[in-house]
C-alpha positions in Angstrom: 71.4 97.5 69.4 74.5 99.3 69.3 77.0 99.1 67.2 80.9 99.6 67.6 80.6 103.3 65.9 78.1 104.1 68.4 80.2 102.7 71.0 83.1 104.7 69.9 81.4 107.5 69.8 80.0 107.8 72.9 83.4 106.8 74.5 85.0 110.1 72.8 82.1 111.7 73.8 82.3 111.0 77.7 86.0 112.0 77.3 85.4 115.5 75.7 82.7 116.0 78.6 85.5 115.3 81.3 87.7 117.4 80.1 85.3 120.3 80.7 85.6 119.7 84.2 87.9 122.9 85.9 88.0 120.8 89.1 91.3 118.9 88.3 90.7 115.8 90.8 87.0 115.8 89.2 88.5 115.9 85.5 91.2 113.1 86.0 88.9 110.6 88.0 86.1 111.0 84.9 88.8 110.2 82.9 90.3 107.5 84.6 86.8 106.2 85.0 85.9 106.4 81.7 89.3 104.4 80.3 88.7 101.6 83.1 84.9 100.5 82.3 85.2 100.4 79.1 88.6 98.4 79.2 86.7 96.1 81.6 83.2 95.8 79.1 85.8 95.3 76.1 85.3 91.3 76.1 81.5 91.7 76.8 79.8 89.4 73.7 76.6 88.8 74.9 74.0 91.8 72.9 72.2 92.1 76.5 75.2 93.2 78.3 76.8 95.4 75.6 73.7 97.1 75.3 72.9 97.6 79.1 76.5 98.6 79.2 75.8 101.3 76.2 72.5 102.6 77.7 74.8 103.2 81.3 77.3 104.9 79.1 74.3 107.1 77.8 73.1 107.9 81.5 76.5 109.1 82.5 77.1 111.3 79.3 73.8 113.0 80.4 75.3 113.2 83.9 78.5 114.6 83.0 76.3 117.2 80.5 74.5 118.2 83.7 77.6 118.2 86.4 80.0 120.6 83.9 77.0 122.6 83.1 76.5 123.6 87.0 80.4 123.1 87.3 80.8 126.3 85.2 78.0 128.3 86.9 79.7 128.2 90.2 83.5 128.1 89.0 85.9 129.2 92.0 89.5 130.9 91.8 92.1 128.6 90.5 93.9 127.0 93.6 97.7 128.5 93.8 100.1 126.9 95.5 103.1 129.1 97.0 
């Protein structure tokens, strides 16, 4: 059962993960992502769905660990526009 400090946490931690990106449009649709489900599972009241909703949030913090781990292993030259 989670509770709002666990969901808060998790939220700040999906944010700090997708700011690790170095791929800008990967870092800004995380981000975006991240603000627009949890906006959208704000009004959930039922304990099913906010926990379903928590354990997804879980999954993609693991995912994001994973994608800005091999993100940094094969970093390429910053993009310079002329």
């Amino acid at each position: 059962m989670a509770n709002s400090k666990q969901i808060l946490l998790l939220y700040k931690q999906l944010l700090e993960k997708a700011y690790k990106f170095d791929n800008y449009n990967f870092k800004e649709y995380s981000k975006r992502k991240i603000v627009e489900t949890f906006k959208a599972n704000k009004s959930l009241t039922n304990e099913n769905e906010i926990n379903q909703s928590y354990n997804e949030g879980i999954k993609q913090l693991t995912l994001f660990q994973r994608q800005t781990t091999i993100a940094q292993m094969y970093s390429f030259d910053k993009l310079q526009v002329r």
